[in-house]
C-alpha positions as CSV (number, residue, x, y, z in Angstrom):
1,X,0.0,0.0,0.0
2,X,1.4,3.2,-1.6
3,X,1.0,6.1,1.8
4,X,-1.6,8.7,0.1
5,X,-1.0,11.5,2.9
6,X,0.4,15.2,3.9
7,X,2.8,15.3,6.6
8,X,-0.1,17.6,8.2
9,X,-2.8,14.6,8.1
10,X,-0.4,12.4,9.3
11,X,0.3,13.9,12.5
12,X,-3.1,15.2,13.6
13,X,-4.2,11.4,13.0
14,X,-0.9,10.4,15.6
15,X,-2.4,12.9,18.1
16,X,-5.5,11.7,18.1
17,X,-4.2,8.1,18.7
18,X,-1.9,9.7,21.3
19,X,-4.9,10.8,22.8
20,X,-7.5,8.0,21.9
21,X,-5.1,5.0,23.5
22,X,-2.6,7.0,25.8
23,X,0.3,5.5,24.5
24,X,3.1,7.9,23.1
25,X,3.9,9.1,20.1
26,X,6.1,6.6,18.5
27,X,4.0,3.7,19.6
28,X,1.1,6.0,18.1
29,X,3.2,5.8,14.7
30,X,3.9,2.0,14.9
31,X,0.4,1.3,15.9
32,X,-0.9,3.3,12.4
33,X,1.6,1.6,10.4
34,X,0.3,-1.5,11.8
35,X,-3.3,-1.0,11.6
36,X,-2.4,0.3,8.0
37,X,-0.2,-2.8,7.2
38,X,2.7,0.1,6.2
39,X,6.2,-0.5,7.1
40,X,7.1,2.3,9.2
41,X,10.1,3.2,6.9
42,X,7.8,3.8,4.3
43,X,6.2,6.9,7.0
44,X,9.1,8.5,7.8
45,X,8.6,11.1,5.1
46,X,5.6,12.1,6.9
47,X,6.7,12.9,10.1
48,X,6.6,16.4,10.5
49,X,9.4,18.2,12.8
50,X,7.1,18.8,16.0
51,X,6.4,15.3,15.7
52,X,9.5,14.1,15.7
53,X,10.0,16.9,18.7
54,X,7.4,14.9,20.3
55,X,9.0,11.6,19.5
56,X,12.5,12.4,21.0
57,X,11.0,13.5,23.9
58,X,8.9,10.8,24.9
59,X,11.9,8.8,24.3
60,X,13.9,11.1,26.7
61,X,11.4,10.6,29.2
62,X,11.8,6.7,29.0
63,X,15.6,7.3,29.1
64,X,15.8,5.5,25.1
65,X,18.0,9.1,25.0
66,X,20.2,10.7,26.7
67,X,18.2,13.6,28.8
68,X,19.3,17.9,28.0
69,X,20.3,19.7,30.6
70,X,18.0,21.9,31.8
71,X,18.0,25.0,33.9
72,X,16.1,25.0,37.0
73,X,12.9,27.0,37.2
């Protein structure tokens, strides 16, 4: 299945499932490609860069990446 979809389209349907299953956002993405029968490779063109903001920071948050320094506030 050829992906028929703007990068826009693409994300608000990941925020919904974000929201509709409470999983994050890359979970979101592998559940849609899944659902979809997509590889996820075949998305990657689609992911916008506040989702893939989004991504890095759920993953931060799981310690997959290293965490930023941040100022206290």
């Amino acid at each position: 299945m050829e992906v028929k979809q703007t990068p826009k389209i693409f994300s608000l349907e990941i925020e919904d499932i974000v929201k509709e299953k409470k999983i994050t956002h890359m979970d979101a993405v592998l559940w849609y490609c899944s659902k979809n029968s997509i590889e996820p490779d075949k998305v990657s063109s689609l992911i916008t860069k506040a989702l893939k903001e989004k991504i890095e920071n759920n993953a931060r948050e799981l310690n997959f990446l290293p965490r930023h320094a941040q100022l206290p506030i």
